[in-house]
Every structure is written in structure tokens, then in C-alpha cells.
LUMLO-918208 format. One record per residue (C-alpha): x, y, z. Coordinates in steps of 0.5 Angstrom, whole numbers. Each point is the difference from the previous one (the first is absolute). Layout:
LUMLO-918208
{{X Y Z}},
...
This chain:
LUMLO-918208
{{-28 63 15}},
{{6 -3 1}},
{{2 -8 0}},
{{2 -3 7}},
{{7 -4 -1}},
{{-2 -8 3}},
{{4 1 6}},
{{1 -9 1}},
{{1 1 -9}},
{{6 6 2}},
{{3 -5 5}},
{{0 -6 -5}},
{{4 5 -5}},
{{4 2 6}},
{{2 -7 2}},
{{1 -2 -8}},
{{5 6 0}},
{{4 -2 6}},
{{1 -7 -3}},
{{2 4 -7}},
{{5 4 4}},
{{3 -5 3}},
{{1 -4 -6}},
{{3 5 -4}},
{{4 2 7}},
{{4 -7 -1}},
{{0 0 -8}},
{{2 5 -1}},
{{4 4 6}},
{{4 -6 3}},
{{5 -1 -3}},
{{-3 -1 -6}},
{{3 -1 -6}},
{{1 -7 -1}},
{{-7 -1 5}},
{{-5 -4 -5}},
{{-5 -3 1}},
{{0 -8 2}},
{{-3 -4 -6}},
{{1 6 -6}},
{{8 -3 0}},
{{-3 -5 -4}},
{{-5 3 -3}},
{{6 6 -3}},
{{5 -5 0}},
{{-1 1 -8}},
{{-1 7 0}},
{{7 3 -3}},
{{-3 -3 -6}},
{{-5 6 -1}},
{{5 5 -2}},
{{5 -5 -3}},
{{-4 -6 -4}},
{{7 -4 0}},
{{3 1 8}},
{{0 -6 4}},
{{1 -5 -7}},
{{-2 -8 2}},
{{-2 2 7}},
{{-4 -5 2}},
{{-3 4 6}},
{{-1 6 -4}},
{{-4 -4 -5}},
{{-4 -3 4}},
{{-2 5 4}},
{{-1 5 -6}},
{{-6 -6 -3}},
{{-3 0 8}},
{{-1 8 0}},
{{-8 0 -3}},
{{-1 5 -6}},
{{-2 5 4}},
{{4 0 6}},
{{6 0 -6}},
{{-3 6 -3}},
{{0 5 5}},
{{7 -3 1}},
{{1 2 -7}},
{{-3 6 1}},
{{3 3 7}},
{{7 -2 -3}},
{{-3 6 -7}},
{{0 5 5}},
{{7 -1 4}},
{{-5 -4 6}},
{{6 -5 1}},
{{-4 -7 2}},
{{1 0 8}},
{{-2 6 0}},
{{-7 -2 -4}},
{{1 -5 5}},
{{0 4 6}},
{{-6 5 -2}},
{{-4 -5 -1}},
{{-4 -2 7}},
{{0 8 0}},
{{-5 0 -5}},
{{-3 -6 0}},
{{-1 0 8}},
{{-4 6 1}},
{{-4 -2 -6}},
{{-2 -6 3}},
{{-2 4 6}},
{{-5 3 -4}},
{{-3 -6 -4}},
{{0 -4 8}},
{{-4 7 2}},
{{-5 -1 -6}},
{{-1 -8 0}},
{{-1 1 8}},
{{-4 5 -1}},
{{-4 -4 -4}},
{{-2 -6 5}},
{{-1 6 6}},
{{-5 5 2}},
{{4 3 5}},
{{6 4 0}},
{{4 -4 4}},
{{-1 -7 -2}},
{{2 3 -7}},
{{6 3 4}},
{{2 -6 3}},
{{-2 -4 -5}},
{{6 3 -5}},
{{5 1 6}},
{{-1 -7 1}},
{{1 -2 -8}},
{{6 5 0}},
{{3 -3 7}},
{{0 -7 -2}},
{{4 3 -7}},
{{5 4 3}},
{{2 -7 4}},
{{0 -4 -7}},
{{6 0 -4}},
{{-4 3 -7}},
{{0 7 0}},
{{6 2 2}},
{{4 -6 -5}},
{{1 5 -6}},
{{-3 -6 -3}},
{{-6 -3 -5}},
{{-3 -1 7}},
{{0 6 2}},
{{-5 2 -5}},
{{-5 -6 3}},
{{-2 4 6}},
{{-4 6 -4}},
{{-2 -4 -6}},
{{-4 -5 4}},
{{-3 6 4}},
{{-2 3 -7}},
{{-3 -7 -2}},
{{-4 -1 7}},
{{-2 7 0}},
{{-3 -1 -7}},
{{-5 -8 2}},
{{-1 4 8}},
{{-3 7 -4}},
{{-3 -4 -6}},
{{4 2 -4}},
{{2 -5 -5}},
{{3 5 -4}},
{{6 2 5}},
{{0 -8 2}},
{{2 -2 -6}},
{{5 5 -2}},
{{4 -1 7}},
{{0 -8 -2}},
{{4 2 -7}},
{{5 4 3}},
{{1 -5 6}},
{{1 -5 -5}},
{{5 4 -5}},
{{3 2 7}},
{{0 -6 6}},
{{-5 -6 -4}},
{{0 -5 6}},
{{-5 5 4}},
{{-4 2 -6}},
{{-2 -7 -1}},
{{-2 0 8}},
{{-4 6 -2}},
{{-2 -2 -6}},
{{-4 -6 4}},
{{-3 5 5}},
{{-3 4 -7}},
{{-3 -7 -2}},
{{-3 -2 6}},
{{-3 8 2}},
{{-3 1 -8}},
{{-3 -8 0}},
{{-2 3 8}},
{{2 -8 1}},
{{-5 -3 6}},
{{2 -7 2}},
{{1 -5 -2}},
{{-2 2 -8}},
{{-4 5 -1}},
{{2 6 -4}},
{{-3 6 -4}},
{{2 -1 -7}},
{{-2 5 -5}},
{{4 1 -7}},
{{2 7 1}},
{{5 -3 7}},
{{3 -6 -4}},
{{2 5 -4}},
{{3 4 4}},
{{3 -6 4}},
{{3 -2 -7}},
{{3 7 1}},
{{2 0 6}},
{{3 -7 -1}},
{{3 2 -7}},
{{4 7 5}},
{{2 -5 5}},
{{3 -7 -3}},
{{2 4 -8}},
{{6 3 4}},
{{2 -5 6}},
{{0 -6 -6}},
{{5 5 -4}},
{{4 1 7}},
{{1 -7 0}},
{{2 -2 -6}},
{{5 5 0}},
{{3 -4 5}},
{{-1 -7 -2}},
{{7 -1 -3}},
{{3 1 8}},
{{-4 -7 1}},
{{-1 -5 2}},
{{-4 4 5}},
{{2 -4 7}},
{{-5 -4 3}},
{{-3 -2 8}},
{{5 -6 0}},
{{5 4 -2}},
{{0 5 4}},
{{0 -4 6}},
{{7 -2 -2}},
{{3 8 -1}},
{{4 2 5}},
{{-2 7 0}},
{{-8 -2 1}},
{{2 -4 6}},
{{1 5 5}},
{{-5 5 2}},
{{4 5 1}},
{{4 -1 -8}},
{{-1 3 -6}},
{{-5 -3 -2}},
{{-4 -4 4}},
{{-6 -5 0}},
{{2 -5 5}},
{{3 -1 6}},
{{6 -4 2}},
{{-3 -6 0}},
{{-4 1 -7}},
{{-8 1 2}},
{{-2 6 -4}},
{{-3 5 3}},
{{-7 0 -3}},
{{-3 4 5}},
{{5 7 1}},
{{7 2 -2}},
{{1 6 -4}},
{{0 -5 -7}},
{{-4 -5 0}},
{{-5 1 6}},
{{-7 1 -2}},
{{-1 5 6}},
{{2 7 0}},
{{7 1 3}},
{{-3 6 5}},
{{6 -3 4}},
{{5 -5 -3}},
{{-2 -6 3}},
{{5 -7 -2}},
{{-6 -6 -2}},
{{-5 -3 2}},
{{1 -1 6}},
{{3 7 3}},
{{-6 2 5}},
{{2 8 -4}},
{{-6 -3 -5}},
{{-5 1 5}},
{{2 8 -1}},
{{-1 0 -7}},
{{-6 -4 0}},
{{-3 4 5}},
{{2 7 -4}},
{{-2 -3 -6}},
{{-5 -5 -2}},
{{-4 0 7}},
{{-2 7 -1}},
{{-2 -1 -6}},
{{-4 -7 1}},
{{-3 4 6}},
{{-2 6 -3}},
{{-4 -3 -6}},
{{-3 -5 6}},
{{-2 6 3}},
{{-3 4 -6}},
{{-4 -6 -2}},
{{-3 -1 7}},
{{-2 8 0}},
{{-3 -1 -7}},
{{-4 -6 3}},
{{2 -4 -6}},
{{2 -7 0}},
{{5 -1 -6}},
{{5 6 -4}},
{{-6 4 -1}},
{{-4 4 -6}},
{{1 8 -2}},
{{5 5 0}},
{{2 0 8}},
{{1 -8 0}},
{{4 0 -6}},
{{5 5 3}},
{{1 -5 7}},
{{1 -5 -5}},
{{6 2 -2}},
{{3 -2 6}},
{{-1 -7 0}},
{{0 0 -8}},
{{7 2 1}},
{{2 -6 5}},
{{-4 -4 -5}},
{{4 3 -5}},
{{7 -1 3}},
{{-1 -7 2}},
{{-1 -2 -7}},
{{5 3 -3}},
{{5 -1 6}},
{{-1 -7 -1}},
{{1 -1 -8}},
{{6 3 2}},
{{2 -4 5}},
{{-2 -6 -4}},
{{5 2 -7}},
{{4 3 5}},
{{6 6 -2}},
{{-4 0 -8}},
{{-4 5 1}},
{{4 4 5}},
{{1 -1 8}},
{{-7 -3 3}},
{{0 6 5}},
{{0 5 -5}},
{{-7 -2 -1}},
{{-3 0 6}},
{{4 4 5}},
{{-1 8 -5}},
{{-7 -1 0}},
{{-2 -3 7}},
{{4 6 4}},
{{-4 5 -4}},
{{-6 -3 2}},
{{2 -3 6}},
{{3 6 3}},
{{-6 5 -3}},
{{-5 -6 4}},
{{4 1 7}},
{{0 8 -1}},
{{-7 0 -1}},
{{-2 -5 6}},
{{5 5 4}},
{{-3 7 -2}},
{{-8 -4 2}},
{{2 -3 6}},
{{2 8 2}},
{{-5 2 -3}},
{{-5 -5 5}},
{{4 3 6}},
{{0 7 -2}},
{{-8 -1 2}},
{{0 -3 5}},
{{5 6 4}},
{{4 0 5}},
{{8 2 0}},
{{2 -8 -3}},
{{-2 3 -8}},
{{5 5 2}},
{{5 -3 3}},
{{0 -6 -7}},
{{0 5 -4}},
{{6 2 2}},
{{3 -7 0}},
{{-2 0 -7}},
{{3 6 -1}},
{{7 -2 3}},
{{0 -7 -4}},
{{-1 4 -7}},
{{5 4 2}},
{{4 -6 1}},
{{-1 -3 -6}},
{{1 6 -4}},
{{7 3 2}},
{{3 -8 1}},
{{-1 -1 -9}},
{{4 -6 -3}},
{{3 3 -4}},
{{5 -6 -2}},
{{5 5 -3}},
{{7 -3 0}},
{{7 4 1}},
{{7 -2 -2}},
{{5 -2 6}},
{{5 3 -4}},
{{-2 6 -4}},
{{7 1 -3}},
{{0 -7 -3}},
{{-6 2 -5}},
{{4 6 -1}},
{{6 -3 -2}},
{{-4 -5 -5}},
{{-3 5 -3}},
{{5 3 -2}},
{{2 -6 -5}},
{{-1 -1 -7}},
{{-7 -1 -1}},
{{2 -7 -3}},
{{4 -2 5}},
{{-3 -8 4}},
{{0 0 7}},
{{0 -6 4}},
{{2 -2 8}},
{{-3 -2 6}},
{{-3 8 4}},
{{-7 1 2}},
{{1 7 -3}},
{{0 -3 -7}},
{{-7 0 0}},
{{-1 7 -1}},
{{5 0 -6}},
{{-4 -1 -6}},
{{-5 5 1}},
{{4 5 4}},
{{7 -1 -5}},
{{-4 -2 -7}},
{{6 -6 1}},
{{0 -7 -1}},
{{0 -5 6}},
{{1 -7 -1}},
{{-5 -2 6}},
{{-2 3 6}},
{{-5 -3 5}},
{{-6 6 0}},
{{-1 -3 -8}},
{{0 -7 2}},
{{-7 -1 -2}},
{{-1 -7 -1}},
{{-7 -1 -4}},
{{3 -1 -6}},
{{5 -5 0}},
{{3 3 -6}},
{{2 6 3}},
{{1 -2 7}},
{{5 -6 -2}},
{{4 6 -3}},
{{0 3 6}},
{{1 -5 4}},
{{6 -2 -4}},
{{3 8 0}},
{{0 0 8}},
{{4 -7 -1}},
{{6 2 -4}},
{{0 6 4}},
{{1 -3 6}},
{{6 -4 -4}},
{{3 7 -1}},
{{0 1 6}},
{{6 -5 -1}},
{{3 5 -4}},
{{7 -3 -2}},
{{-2 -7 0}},
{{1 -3 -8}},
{{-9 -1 2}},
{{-1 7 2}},
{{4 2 -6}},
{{-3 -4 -4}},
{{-8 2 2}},
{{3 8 -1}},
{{2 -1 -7}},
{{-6 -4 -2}},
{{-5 5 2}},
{{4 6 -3}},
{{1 3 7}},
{{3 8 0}},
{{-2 0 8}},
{{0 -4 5}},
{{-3 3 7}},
{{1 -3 7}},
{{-2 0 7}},
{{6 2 4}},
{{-3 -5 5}},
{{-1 -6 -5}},
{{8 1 -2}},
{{2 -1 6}},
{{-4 -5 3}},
{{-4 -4 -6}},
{{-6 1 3}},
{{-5 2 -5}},
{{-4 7 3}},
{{-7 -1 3}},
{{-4 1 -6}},
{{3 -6 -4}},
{{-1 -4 6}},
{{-7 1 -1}},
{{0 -1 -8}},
{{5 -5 -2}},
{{0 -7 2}},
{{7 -2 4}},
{{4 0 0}},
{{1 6 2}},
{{8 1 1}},
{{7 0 -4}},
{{7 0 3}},
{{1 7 3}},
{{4 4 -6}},
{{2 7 2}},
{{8 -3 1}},
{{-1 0 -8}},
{{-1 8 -1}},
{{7 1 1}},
{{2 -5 -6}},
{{-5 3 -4}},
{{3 7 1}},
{{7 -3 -1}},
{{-3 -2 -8}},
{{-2 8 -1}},
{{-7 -2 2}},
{{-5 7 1}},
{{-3 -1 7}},
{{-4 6 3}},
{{-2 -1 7}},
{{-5 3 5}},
{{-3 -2 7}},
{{-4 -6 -2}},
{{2 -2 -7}},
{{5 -1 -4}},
{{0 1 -8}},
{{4 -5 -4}},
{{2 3 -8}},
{{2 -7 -4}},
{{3 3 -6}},
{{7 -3 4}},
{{-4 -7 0}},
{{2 -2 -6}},
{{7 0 2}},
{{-1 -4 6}},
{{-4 -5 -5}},
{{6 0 -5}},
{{4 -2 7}},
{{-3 -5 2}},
{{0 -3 -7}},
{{7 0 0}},
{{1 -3 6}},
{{-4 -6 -1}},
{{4 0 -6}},
């Protein structure tokens, strides 16, 4: 007798695959060569020092993104770079075994919570849809690996197994920690079998495992953070109404708005909701969507188990402490969001708290909901069963062949190229949005660049913010300042925006990082200056690069001329 293939468990399989082929279609078959990932030009900023332990020497910005990458996350680097695995490529490959092991784990934990095969199936497709529109498991990131790690944990508390539970908080928290701490909140409240307002179940045996649990959690966040501690002081919540690149809701890093409210309740780095769809503060009424997929499922779904059950309050046994998980896990969250909030940047962004863990559960709570409210229809007959479970069937694949894929390309590929082609201890400065992609993809030093502008930690970000200031001051290029600010910083390089020359006007990006003002006399008429002082200058269709070894005689000039 043969095993029947689970036809709604073949068309999540297939709607999985399909998400995959096209994210491996745009990382690796569009122009693919510089393609990479959005954040990981941070997180592999320092990377060309796993090869050769002395490259990039006093870079800032390799230092400081070398100290963010996690042990673990640092290893695999280490790892990948020992088999001839480049780290971009590591990078790339990632979401392409994290993405279906997270659809397996979202399979098994929905499976858990459903009898019937297809609230188990819209369950996952939900958990894995909300995913695939995040920006986590395609970042190339330590982020990448929350997805399946807090399934791991959540498995664990929802099948009673406490074992799994406690090995996916330690590796959560060796790899991404504010998330763990979330979890490690809903761990307590599940094993304590918490009911309002202060009864719990307390034996020896559960305070040691949450002494266990704790120890796998905090140990490895508190040795995170201290690695960090020198690029403090860390910024506060008065502070960052001041940053130029938190004020706007489209920057680099936002928290407030234009006219300084922090966004408490959605955007992508402080809001306590889950961004299913990007929303900018507290007023924007797309809110409404991530709390009606999210939260009110959630709330909805335990009301509604609790009213089936006859009980009153959170309820005893086995059953009842499986449909405690949902509002343990807003509980959890809410807490923990809040201690964030309050010592706000210390401890990480308070939306890293909030938002892994309520997606999960919010999403798993609407795809639970969905697959017995078509359940409910299905009984009752007629063709309107039918005709919703095609419309389902459309949305899922909607979702799942339009991923957020996040990668990011180069606008002028021969730019990388032609960098990459330089000593590797060659320094590099300038005003080009592509010099983003220089230090992970060349191994090159780069005085500053807007994607590394991270302003939590002062230290670092005053570091940053004063590279982009003096490489808009080179822009400048035969100035006595602009000479001035090459030899300081020991510059071999500088690279600019054929635009910017001809205009003064900083590209785009800058616009949206550095404070104004955001100009400087237009300086391409000096081109023609430094090419008659024997000055290397490369041109391509954007860019133009600027060797300054001739600079030291247009110093020595101007010396002599204002003798």
C-alpha cells in the first residue's frame, strides 16, 4: 500500500519552489555579478579580512562591522571563505536553504495547532507569505536566520517539547538575540502556564530549565553587546529626533517623521506592528492592515478557542496551553517592546522585539482562521467554497511570485570592476551612490558611504558622518580645503558622480543621509587642471575616478603660491 502525496502539502511545496526560482532568477541570473544583497553590504563590509587578517588597516567601517557580525554568523563566514565559498556568494545562497527549511518548520508548527489538513496548509502558506514580504530572509543577514530558528522554538512550547524549545532560544540568541528575548518570554509564560493576573504553575524542575533557558538567551546577547560598547555612547530617543537621517521616513534609518513624532506604532524600525505592509507612523491608516493581519487574528482566535472550550479565563491542560501561545506571545512582545522602548537603541531596535515574533504568530493565527472560516463553507455546499478557494489560491500565488527580495545591483558595474582592480590597500573616497557596494564586493577601504550610515552608536556614526563631510569637500578637488581633507585622510582614490562634478548637487541617496547642505560649487571645469598636472583620471559613463598621487604637487603649489 502506498502513501497518497497530501495534494494541498504539494501545492505549498510548489508555491515555496516558485518563490525560490525567482529569487534565484534575480540573484543570480540578472546581471549578477555585483547583485547583493541590501543589508549584507554592511554586514560584509569587513569580510576581505578572513583571507588576509591585515587588509583594510584602520578602517573604521570594516572594524565596526566585523565587532556587529555575531559569533556564529562570523563563523560560517570564516567557514564558506575555507572552501572558496566568497562571502556574497554565502550571502546569496543563504534564503535558498533557509527559505524552504522555514517552510517545513511553518508546516509542522501549523500542524500542530490544526486538525485539518487545509488549516495546517493555510496556516503555513500565511506564515511563509508574510515572510517572503518581510525583509529578513532574503538580507544575507544574522536576520535571515530568525525566521526558522523561532519556528524551531515555537515548535518546541506548541508540541510540548521543551527540549526543541530551549535549543532554538540558544541558537537564536547566539545568532539574532532581540527576538530570543521575546521568545524567551513566551517560553516562561507557556511553562509557568501563567493565567491573569498572578497564577502560575511553579515546580523546581521549570525553574531550572528557565534558569537554562535564560542562561542560553542572555549569556550570548550580553557578550553581543559588550563587544560594541567601545562605539558608544549609544544614541538616545532626544537624540535621534535631531539626526537628520531619522527624520525622514524614507531615509536611511528612520524613526521620526518630518516633524519629529516617533513612530511607535508601525515603520520598519521602531513600530511595535509587524510591517506586513510598510506603514510610516502612527497615524498612516495601512496600520490598520498589519493589525487586522496580525494582532486581531490572534486575539480572535484565542477568544474564540476559549468560548469553544466554556472557559472563562486562559484555561488548564494540554489544549488550552497550546491556544495560550497566542496571547503569551502578545504579552511577551508587548513587554518586552516596552523595556526597549524606554532604554531605547541599548538594547537594539525596539522593533526587533516586537515585530519577528508577532508575524509569526499573527500571521499563523490569520492563516488559521482563513482555513476554518473555508472549512465552515465547505459544509455548508454550494459553488461560493469553490469560487474562495480559488481567490485564496490566486492571492497565495500573488504573494509568492512577487518576494521582497531586497537585493540591490550596482548602476555602473565597470565602476566595481575597475576598483577592484587596485591595490587592496588602496583608500577610497568620494561622493557616488555605488560606493556602497565597495567594501564587500572589492575588499577596498571606503572613507564613508551613506548605506553604512548607522547612527546608534555615536562613535561610529561621527566617524561616518565626518567621512561623507570631507568627501563632499573633495568634490572641491583643486581647493587648498579639498587638497587639505585628501592628504589628511591618506586618500589614493577618490570617486565621483559625473553629475555631482557638473552640478554640485549631492545624488539622491545623500540627500536622504546627510544633513544640508547638500551642494558645493560645481567642479568638473577642474578636470582639465588636474590632467594637465599629469593627474590618473579613469572615466565611465557615471563616474569619474580620480588617483591623487599627482596631488602632492598641486599641494606643494599651492604652498609656494601663497609664499
Amino acid at each position: 500500500m502506498t502513501n497518497r502525496i497530501n495534494p494541498l502539502a504539494a501545492i505549498f511545496a510548489l508555491l515555496v519552489t516558485l518563490a525560490m526560482l525567482i529569487y534565484a532568477r534575480a540573484a543570480f541570473l540578472t546581471d549578477a555579478q555585483w547583485v547583493i544583497a541590501d543589508d549584507a553590504r554592511q554586514f560584509l563590509a569587513w569580510t576581505s579580512r578572513i583571507a588576509d587578517p591585515q587588509a583594510m588597516p584602520g578602517n573604521f567601517m570594516a572594524d565596526y562591522w566585523q565587532q556587529t557580525a555575531p559569533p556564529f554568523y562570523r563563523a560560517l563566514l570564516y567557514a564558506a571563505v575555507a572552501v572558496g565559498m566568497p562571502p556574497i556568494l554565502l550571502s546569496k545562497l543563504l534564503p535558498l536553504l533557509l527559505l524552504p527549511i522555514s517552510a517545513v518548520l511553518a508546516w509542522k508548527v501549523s500542524g500542530v495547532f490544526a486538525r485539518e489538513r487545509v488549516v495546517q496548509f493555510a496556516g503555513a502558506l500565511c506564515i511563509i507569505a508574510t515572510a517572503l514580504h518581510t525583509d529578513s530572509i532574503f538580507s544575507g543577514t544574522p536576520r535571515a536566520f530568525a525566521l526558522p530558528l523561532m519556528l524551531v522554538a515555537i515548535h518546541g512550547m506548541a508540541a510540548g517539547r521543551n527540549g526543541i524549545a530551549v535549543l532554538g532560544l540558544l541558537m537564536l540568541g547566539v545568532v539574532y538575540p532581540a527576538p530570543a528575548v521575546t521568545c524567551l518570554g513566551l517560553f516562561t509564560l507557556h511553562l509557568l502556564q501563567w493565567n491573569p493576573p498572578l497564577r502560575f504553575s511553579v515546580t523546581g524542575g521549570k525553574i531550572a530549565l528557565l534558569a537554562l533557558a535564560a542562561a542560553c538567551v542572555v549569556l550570548p546577547a550580553l557578550i553581543f553587546k559588550s563587544g560594541l560598547d567601545q562605539w558608544g555612547p549609544t544614541l538616545t530617543m532626544s537624540e535621534a529626533r535631531g539626526v537628520f537621517s531619522m527624520m525622514l521616513y524614507d531615509g536611511r534609518s528612520s524613526i521620526t517623521g518630518p516633524n519629529g513624532n516617533i513612530a511607535w506604532l508601525c515603520s520598519r524600525r521602531i513600530g511595535f506592528l509587524p510591517s506586513v505592509v510598510n506603514c510610516r507612523g502612527n497615524t498612516d491608516p495601512r496600520l490598520l492592515i498589519n493589525l487586522c493581519l496580525t494582532i486581531v487574528p490572534m486575539l480572535l482566535l484565542w477568544f474564540w478557542q476559549a468560548r469553544a472550550k466554556g472557559v472563562s479565563e486562559m484555561g488548564t491542560g494540554k489544549n488550552a496551553a497550546l491556544w495560550r501561545l497566542f496571547p503569551y506571545s502578545l504579552v511577551s512582545a508587548i513587554i518586552c517592546y516596552l523595556i526597549a522602548a524606554v532604554i531605547a537603541f541599548k538594547v537594539h531596535l525596539p522593533a526587533r522585539y516586537s515585530q519577528p515574533v508577532l508575524l509569526i504568530m499573527g500571521s499563523l493565527a490569520f492563516g488559521i482562521m482563513a482555513g476554518k472560516g473555508w472549512e465552515h463553507l465547505r459544509k455548508s455546499g454550494g459553488i461560493i467554497p469553490k469560487l474562495v478557494a480559488a481567490l485564496c489560491l490566486m492571492l497565495a500565488l500573488v504573494a509568492y511570485v512577487t518576494p521582497k527580495t531586497t537585493l540591490a545591483r550596482p548602476r555602473n558595474a565597470a565602476l566595481i570592476g575597475l576598483i577592484g582592480r587596485t591595490p587592496p590597500s588602496t583608500r577610497i573616497a568620494g561622493i557616488e551612490s555605488d560606493l556602497d557596494f565597495v567594501p564587500a564586493a572589492t575588499g577596498r577601504g571606503v572613507l564613508a558611504t551613506t548605506e553604512h550610515d548607522i547612527p546608534y552608536h555615536r562613535q561610529y556614526d561621527w566617524k561616518n558622518s565626518d567621512g561623507l563631510r570631507a568627501s563632499l569637500q573633495m568634490g572641491e578637488l583643486t581647493s587648498p580645503a579639498a587638497i587639505a581633507a585628501i592628504r589628511r585622510y591618506r586618500i589614493d582614490l577618490l570617486v565621483f558622480d559625473r553629475e555631482f562634478l557638473e552640478t554640485g548637487v549631492v545624488p539622491g541617496r545623500y540627500l536622504r543621509t546627510m544633513a544640508p547642505p547638500h551642494r558645493i560649487r560645481p567642479s568638473a571645469d577642474q578636470l582639465a587642471a588636474l590632467r594637465a598636472a599629469s593627474c590618473r583620471i579613469v572615466e565611465t559613463r557615471y563616474s569619474v575616478l580620480i588617483f591623487t598621487g599627482c596631488f602632492r604637487q598641486l599641494a606643494q603649489a599651492a604652498s609656494s603660491g601663497a609664499k
